[in-house]
N, CA and C atoms as a LAMMPS dump frame, in Angstrom:
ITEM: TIMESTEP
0
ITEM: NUMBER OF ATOMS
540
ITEM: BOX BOUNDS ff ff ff
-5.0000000000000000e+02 5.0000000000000000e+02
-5.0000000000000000e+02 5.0000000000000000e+02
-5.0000000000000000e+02 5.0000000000000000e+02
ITEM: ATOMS id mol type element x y z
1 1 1 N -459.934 76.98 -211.038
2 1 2 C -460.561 75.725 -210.668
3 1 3 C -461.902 76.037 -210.031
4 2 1 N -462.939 75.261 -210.458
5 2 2 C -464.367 75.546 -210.118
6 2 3 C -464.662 74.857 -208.34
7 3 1 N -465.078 74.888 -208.333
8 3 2 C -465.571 74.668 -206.804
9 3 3 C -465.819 73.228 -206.782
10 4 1 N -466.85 72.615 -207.848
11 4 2 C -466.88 70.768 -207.618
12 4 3 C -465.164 70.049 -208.398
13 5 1 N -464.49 71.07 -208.964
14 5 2 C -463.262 70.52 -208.983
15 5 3 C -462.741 70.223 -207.762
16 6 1 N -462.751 71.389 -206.903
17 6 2 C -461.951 71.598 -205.736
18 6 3 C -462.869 70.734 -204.958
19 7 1 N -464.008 70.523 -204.674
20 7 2 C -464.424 69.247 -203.996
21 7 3 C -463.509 68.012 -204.117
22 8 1 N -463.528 67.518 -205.791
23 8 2 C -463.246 66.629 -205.932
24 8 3 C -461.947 66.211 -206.022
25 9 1 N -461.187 67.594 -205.991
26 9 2 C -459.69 67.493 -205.368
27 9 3 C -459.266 67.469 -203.997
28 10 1 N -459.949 67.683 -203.031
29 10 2 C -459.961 67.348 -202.147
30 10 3 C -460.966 65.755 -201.301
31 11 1 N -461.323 65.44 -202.049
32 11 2 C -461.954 63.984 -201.958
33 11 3 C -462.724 64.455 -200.763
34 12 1 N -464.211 64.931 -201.28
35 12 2 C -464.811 65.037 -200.279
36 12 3 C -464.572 65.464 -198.649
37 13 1 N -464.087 66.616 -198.344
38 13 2 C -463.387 67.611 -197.597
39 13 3 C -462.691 66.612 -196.899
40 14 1 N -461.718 66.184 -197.491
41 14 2 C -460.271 65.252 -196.876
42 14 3 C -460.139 63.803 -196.91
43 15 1 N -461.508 62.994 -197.334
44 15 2 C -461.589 61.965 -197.686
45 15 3 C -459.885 60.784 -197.917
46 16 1 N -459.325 61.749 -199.031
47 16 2 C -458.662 61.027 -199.86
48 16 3 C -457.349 62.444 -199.795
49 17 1 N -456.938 63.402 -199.329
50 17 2 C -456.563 64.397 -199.428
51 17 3 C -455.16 64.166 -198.354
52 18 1 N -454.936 63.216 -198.28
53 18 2 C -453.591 63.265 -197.334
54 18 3 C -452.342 62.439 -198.062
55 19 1 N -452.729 62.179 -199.403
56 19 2 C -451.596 62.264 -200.248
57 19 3 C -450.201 62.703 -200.229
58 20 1 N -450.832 64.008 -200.292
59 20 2 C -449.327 65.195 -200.184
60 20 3 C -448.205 64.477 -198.733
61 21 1 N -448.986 64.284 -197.684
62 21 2 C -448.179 64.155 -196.368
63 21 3 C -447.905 62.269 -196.639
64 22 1 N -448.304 61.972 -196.661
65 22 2 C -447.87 60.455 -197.032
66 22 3 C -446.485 60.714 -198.005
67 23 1 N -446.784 61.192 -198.705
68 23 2 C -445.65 61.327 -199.836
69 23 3 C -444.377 62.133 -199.42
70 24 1 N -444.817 63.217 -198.315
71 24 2 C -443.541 64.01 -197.731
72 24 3 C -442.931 62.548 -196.77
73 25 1 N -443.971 62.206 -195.971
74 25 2 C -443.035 61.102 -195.2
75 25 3 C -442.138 60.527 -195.897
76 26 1 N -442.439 59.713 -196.859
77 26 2 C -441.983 58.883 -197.836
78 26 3 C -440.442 59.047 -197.801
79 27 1 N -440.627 60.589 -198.522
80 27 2 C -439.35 61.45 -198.705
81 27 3 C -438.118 61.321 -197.493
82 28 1 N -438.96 61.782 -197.076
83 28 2 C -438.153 62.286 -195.411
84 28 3 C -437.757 60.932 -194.592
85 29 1 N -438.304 59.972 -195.12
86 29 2 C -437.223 58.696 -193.999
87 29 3 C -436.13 58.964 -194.404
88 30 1 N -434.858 57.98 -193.153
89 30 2 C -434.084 58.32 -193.465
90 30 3 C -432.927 59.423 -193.113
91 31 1 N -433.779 60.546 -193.368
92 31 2 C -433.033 62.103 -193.11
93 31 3 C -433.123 62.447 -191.444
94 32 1 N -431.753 63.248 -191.217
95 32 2 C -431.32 62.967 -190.063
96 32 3 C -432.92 63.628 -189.012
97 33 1 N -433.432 64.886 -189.508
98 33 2 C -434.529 65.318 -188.964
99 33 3 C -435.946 64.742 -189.019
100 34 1 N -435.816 63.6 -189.405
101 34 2 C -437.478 63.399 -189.392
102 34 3 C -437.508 61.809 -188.938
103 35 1 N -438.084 61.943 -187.776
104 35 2 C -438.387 60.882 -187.145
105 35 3 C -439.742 60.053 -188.141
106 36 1 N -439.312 58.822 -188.168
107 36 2 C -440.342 57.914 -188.961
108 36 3 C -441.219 57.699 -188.181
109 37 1 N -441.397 57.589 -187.016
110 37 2 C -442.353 57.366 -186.214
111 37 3 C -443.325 58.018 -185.486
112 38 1 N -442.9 59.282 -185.833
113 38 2 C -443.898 60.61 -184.998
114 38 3 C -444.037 61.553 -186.204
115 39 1 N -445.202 61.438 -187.062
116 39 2 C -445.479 62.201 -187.661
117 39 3 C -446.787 62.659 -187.282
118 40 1 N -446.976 64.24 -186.665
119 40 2 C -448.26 64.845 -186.483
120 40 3 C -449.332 65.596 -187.773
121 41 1 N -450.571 65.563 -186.993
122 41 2 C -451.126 66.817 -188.014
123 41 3 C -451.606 67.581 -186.791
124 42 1 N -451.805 68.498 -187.639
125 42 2 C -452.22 70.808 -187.348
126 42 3 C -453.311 70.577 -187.887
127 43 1 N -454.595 70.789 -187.239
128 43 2 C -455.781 72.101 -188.344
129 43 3 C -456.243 72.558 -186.992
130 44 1 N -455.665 73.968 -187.437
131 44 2 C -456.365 74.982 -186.62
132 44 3 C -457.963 75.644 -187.326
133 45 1 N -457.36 75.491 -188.75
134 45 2 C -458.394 75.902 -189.874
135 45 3 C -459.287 74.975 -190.087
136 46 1 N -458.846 73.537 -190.211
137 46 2 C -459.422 72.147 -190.839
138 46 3 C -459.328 71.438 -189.77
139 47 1 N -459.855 71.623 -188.342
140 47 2 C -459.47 70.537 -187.349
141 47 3 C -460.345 69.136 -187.704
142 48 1 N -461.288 69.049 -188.758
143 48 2 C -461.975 68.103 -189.225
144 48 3 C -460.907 67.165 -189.927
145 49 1 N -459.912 67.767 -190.752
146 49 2 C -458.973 66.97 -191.729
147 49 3 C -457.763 66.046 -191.036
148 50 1 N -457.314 67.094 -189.898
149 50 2 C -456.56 66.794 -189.087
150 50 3 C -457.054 65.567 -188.201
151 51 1 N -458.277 65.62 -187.873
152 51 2 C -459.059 64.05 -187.168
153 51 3 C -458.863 63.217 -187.945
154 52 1 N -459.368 63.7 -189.378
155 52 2 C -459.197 62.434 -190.624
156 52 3 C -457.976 61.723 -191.039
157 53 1 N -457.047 62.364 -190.755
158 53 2 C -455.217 62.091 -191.173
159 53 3 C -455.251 60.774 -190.156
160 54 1 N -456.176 60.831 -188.41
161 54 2 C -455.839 59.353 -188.312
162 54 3 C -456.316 58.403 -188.314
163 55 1 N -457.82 59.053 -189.051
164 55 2 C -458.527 57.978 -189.204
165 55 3 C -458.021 57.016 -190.946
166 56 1 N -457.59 57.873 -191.515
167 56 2 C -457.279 57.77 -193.048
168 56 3 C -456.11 56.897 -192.877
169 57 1 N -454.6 57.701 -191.827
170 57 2 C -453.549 57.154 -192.654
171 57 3 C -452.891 56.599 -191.003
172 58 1 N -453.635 55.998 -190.343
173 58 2 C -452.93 55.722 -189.106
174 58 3 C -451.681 55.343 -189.202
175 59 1 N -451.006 54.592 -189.857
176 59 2 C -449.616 54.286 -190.056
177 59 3 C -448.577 55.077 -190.17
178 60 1 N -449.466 56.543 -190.781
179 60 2 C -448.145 57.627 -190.862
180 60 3 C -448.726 58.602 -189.721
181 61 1 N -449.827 58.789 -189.225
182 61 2 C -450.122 59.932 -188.545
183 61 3 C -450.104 59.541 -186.961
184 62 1 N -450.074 59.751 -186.137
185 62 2 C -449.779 59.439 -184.381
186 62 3 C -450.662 59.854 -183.763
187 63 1 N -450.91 61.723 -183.818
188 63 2 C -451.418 62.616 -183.075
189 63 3 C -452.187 63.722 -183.821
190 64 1 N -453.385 64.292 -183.882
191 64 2 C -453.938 65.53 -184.655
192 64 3 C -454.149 66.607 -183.048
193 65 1 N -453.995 67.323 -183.275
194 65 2 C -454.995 68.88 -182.933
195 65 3 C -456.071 69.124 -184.052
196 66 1 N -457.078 69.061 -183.32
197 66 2 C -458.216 69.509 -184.007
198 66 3 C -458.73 71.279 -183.698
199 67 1 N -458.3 72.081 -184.017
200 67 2 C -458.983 73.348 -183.591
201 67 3 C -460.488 73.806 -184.763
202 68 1 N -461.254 73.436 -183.497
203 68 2 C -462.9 73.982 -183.962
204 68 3 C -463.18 73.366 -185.519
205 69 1 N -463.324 71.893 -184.967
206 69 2 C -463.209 70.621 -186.202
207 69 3 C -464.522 70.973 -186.977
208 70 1 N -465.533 71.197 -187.653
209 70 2 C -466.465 70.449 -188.304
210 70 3 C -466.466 69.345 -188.329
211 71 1 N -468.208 68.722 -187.628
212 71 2 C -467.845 67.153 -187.804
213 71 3 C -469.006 67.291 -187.988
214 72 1 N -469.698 68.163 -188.562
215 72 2 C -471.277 67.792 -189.376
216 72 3 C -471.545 68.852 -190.197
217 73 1 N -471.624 68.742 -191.527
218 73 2 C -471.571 69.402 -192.778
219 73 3 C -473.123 69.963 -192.338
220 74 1 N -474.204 69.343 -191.884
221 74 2 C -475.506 69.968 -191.828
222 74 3 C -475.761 71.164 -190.557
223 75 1 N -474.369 71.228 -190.003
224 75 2 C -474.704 71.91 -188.406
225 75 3 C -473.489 73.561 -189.209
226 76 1 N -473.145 73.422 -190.274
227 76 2 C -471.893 74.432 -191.19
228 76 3 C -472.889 75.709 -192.152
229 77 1 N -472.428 76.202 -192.187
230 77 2 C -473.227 77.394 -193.213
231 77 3 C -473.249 76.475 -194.619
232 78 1 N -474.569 76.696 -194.609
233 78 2 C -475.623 75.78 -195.739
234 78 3 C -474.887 76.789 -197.12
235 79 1 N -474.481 77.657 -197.101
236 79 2 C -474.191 78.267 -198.466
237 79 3 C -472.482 77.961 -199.06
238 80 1 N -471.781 77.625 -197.599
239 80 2 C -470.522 77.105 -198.157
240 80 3 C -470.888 75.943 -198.305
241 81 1 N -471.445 74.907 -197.852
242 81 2 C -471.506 73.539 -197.504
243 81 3 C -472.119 72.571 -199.071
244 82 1 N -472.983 73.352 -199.046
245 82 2 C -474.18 72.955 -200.592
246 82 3 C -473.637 73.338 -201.747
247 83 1 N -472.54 74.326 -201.341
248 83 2 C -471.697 75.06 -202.937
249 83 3 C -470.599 73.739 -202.859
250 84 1 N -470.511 73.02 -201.862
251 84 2 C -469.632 71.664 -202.493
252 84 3 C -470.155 70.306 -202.649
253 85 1 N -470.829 70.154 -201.227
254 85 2 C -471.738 69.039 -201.001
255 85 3 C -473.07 68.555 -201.588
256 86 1 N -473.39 69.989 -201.988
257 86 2 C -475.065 69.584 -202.487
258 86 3 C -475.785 69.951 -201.355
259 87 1 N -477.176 69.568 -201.704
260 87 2 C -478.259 69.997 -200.834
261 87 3 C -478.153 68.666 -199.986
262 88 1 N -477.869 68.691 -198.251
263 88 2 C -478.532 67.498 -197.788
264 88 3 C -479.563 66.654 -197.833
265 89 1 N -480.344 67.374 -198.038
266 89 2 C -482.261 66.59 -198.307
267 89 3 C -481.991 65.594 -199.564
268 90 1 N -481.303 66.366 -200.68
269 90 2 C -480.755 65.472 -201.903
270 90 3 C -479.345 64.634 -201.861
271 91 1 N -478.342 64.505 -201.624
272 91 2 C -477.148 63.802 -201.135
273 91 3 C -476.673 63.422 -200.088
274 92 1 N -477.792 62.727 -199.212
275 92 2 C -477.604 62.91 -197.607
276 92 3 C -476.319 61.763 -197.507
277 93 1 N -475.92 61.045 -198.438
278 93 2 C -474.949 60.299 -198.152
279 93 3 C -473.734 60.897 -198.435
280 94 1 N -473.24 61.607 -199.242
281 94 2 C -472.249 62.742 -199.372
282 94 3 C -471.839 62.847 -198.021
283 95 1 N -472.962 64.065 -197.278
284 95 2 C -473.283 64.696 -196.205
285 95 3 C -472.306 63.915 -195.232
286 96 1 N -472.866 62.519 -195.036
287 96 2 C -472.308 61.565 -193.991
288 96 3 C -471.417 60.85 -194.202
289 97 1 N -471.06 60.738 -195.449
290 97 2 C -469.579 60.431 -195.929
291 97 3 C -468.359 61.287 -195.206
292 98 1 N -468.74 62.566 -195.79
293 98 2 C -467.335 63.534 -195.33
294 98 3 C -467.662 64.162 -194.252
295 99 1 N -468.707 63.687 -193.319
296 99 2 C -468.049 64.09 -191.539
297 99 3 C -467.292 63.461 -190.922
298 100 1 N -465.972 63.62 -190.261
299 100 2 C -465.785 63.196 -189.15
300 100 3 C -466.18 61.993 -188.295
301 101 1 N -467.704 62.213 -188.299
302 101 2 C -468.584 61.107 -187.203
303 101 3 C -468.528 60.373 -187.676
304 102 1 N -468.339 60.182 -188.941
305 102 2 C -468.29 58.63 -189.926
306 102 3 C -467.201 58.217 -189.802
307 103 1 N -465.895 58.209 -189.44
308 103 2 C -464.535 58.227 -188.833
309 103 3 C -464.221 57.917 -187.679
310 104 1 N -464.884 58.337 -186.94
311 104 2 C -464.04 58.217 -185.5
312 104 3 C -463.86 56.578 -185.343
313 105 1 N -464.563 55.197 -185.549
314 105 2 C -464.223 54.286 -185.188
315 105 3 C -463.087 54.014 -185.935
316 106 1 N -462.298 54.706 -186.443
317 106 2 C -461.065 54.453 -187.612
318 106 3 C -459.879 55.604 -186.938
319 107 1 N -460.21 55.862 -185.837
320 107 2 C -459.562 56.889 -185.484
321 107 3 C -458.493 56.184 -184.576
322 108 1 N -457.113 56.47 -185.339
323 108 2 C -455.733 55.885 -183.824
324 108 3 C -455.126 56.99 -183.494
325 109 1 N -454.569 57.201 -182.673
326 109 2 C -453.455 57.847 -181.8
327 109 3 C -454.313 58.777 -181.358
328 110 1 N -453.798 59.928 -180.8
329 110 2 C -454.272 60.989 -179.669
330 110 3 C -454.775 61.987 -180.709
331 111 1 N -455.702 63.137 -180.111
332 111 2 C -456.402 63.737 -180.302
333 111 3 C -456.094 64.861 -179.314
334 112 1 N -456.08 66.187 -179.61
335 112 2 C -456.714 67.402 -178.613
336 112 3 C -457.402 68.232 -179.549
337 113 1 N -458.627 68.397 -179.028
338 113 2 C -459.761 69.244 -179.598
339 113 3 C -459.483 70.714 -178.646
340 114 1 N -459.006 71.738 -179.883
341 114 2 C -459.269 73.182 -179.104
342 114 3 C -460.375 73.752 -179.723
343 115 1 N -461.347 74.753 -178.769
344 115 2 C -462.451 75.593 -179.781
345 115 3 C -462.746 76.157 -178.585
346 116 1 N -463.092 77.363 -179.187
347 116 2 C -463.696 78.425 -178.274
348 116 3 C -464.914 78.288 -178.207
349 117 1 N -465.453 78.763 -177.143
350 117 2 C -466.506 78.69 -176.459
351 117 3 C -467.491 79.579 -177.533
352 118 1 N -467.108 80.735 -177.527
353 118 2 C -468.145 81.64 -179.083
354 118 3 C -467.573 81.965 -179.601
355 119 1 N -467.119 80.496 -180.8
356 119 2 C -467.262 80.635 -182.109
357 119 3 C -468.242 80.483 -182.926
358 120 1 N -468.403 81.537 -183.107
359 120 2 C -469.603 82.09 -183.989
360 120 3 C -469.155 81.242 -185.654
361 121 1 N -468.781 80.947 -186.17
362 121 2 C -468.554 79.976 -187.379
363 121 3 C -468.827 78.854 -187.347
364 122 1 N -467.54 78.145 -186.297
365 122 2 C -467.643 76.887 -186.169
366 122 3 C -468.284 76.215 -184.687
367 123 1 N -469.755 76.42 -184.374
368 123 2 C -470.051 76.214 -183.459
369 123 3 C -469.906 75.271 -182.363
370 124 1 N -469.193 75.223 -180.876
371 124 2 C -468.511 74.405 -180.698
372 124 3 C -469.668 73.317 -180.249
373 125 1 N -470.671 73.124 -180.506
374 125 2 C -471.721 71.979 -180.636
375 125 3 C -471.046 70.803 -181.95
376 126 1 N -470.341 71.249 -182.825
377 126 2 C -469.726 70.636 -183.23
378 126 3 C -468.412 69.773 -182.517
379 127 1 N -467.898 70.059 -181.404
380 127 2 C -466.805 69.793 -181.112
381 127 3 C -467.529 68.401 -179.806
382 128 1 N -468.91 69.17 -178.941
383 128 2 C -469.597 68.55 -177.911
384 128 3 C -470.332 67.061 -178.25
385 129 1 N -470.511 66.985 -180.19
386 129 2 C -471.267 65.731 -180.68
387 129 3 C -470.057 64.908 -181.182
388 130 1 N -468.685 65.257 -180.744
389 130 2 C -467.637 64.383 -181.237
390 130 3 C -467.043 63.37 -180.193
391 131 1 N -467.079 64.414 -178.851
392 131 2 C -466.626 63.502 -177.733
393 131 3 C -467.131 62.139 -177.331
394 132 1 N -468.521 62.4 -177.469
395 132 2 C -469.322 61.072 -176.843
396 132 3 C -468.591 60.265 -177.687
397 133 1 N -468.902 59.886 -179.327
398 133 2 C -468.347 59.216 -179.649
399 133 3 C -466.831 58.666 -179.701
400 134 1 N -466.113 59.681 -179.457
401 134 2 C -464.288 59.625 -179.05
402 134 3 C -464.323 58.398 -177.796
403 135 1 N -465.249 59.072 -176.86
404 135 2 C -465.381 58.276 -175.646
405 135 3 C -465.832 56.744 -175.736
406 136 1 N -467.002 56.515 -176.445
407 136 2 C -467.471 54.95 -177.02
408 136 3 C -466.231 54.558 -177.977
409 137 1 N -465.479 54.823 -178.865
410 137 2 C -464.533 54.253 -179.586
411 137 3 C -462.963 54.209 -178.545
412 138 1 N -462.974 54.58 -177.851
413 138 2 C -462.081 54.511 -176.736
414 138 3 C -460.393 55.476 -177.253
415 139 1 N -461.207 56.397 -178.106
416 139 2 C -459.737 57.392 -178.852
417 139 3 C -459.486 57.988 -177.361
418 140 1 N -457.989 58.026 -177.177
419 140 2 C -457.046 58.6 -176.504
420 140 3 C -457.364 60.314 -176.739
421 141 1 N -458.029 61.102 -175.914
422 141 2 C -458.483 62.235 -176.643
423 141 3 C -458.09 63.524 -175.336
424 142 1 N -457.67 64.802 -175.666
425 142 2 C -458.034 65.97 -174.185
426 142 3 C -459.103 66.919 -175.038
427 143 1 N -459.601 68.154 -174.515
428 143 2 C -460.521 69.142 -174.451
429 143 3 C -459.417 70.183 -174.401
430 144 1 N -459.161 71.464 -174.856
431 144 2 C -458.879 72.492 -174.492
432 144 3 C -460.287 73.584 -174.678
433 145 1 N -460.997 74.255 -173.556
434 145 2 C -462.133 74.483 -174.126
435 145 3 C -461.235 76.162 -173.892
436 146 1 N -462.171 77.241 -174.554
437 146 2 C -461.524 78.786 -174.538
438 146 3 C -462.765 79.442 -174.129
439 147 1 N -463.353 79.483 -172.974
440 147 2 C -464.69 80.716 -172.564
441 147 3 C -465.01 81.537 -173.552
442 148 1 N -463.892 82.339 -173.669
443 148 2 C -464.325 83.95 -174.064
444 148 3 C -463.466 84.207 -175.224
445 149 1 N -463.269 82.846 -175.913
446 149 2 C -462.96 83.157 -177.951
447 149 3 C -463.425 82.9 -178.565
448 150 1 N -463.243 83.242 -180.126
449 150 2 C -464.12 82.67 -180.721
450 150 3 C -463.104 81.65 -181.908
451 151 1 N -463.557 82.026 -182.785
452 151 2 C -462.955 81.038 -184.04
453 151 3 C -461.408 81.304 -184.132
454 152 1 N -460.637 82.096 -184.087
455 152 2 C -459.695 82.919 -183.707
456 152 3 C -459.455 83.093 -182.426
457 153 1 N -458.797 82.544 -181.743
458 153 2 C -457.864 83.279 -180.631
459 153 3 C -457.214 84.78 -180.424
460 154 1 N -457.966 85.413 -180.041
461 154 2 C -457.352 86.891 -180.288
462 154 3 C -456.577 87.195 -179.303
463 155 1 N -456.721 86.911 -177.998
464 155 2 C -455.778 87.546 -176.918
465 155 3 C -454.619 86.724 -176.786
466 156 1 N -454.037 87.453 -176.615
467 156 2 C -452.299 87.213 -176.714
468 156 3 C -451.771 85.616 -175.664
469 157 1 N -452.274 86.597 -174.611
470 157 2 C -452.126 86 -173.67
471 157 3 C -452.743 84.205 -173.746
472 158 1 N -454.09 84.335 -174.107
473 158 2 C -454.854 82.854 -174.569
474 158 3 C -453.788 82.151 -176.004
475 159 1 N -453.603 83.148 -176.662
476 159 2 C -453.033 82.372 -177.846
477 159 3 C -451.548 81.757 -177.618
478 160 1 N -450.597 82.25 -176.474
479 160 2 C -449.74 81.855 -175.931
480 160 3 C -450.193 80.537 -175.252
481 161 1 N -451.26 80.793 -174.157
482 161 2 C -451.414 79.413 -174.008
483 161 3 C -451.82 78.316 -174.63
484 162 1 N -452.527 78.42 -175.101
485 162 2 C -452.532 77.631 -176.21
486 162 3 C -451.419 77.267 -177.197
487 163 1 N -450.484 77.926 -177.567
488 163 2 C -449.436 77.224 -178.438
489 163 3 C -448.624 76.617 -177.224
490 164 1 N -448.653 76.707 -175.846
491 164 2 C -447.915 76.011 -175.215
492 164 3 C -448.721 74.888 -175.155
493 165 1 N -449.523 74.776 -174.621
494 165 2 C -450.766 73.369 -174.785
495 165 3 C -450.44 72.517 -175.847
496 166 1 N -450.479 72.933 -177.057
497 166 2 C -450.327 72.182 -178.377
498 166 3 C -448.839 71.553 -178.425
499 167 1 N -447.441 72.565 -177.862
500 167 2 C -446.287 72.081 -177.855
501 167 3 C -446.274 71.067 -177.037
502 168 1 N -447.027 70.908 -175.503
503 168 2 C -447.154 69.657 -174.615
504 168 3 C -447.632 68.631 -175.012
505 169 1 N -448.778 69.074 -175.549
506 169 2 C -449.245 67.583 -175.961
507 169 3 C -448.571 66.859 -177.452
508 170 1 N -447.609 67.529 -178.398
509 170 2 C -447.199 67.062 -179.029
510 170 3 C -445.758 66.4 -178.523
511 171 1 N -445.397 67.19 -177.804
512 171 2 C -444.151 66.133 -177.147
513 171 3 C -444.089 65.023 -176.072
514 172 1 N -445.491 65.13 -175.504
515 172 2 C -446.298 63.703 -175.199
516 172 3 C -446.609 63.031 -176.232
517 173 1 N -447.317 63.311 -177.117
518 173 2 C -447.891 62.286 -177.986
519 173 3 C -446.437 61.668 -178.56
520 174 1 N -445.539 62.545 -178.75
521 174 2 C -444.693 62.019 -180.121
522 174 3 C -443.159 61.168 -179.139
523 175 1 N -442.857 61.584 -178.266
524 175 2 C -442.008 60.796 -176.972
525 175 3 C -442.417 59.847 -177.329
526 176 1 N -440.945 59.251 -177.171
527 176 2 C -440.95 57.805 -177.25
528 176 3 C -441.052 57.031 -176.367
529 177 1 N -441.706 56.025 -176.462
530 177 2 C -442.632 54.833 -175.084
531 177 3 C -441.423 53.838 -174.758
532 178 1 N -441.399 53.501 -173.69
533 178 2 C -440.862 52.641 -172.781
534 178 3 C -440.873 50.929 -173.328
535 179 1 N -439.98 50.269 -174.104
536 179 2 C -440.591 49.149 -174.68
537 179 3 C -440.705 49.081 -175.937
538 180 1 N -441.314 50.555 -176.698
539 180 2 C -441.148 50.332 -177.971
540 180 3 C -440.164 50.884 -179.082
C-alpha cells in the first residue's frame, strides 16, 4: 500500500479512522467484560488520534491519554508530513483539517496529555498550543509534564509512574458517577 493510500485509509491522520473501535464496541455489548459505558482510548504513539476518538465518536469514547499528541501537521517533520499531506503553502486546508486544533470544540470527556519535556520528535510546543484551547472549550483535561524525557520514557522508574498515572486517571474517568 502506497503512502496516499494509507493517508486515505486512515482519513486524513484519524479523521474517519475509528471505525475499527466503534465496531469492537458494537460487538462487545452485552458480554460480561465490557462495560458499555466506559470505553477509553491509548495513543502513546498517536496521542493526536486518541484526542480525535472524542472529538469523532463521543458516544462511544469517555476518556483519551494523549502521549506527545501532534496537533499541528506544520510544527511535524515536513518530510513525513508532505509525504501524506502535501505541501502546506499548497493544501493549507488538508493541513487544518487533520489537526487536532480543528477538534477540540468537539471534544467530550476527559483528557490527560503526557509528553516529555525533550522530545526531540514530537515537540512538546505541540502539547503547550493545545491547552489554551482545552481551557476556552471548557474540556475536562490534566498535564502530566516529564522534565528529563523525551519521546520515549526511558527510565524505569518515570515509566512506572506514569503507567500508574494513566491507571488513575482511567479509573477516575471510567467510575461510575453518583446519579447516573
Amino acid at each position: 500500500m502506497g503512502a496516499a493510500q494509507t493517508w486515505q485509509l486512515v482519513g486524513l491522520r484519524g479523521l474517519d479512522a475509528f471505525g475499527d473501535g466503534v465496531e469492537a464496541k458494537g460487538r462487545g455489548e452485552g458480554h460480561h467484560r465490557f462495560d458499555d459505558g466506559a470505553v477509553r482510548s491509548l495513543g502513546a504513539e498517536a496521542g493526536d488520534m486518541a484526542l480525535r476518538c472524542l472529538a469523532v465518536a463521543p458516544d462511544v469514547f469517555c476518556a483519551a491519554v494523549a502521549g506527545a499528541p501532534v496537533t499541528s501537521w506544520e510544527l511535524y517533520e515536513s518530510l513525513y508530513t508532505e509525504n501524506y499531506l502535501g505541501r502546506p503553502q499548497v493544501d493549507s486546508a488538508t493541513h487544518s483539517a487533520s489537526s487536532v486544533l480543528s477538534q477540540v470544540e468537539r471534544l467530550r470527556g476527559r483528557v490527560l496529555i503526557v509528553h516529555g519535556l525533550i522530545d526531540g520528535n514530537v515537540h512538546f510546543r505541540h502539547s503547550a498550543r493545545l491547552i489554551d484551547p482545552l481551557l476556552a472549550a471548557g474540556v475536562d483535561h490534566e498535564v502530566l509534564l516529564l522534565p528529563e524525557e523525551r519521546h520515549h520514557v526511558r527510565e524505569e522508574a518515570n515509566r512506572q509512574m506514569v503507567e500508574r498515572c494513566i491507571l488513575a486517571f482511567f479509573a477516575d474517568a471510567l467510575a461510575p458517577r453518583r446519579g447516573s
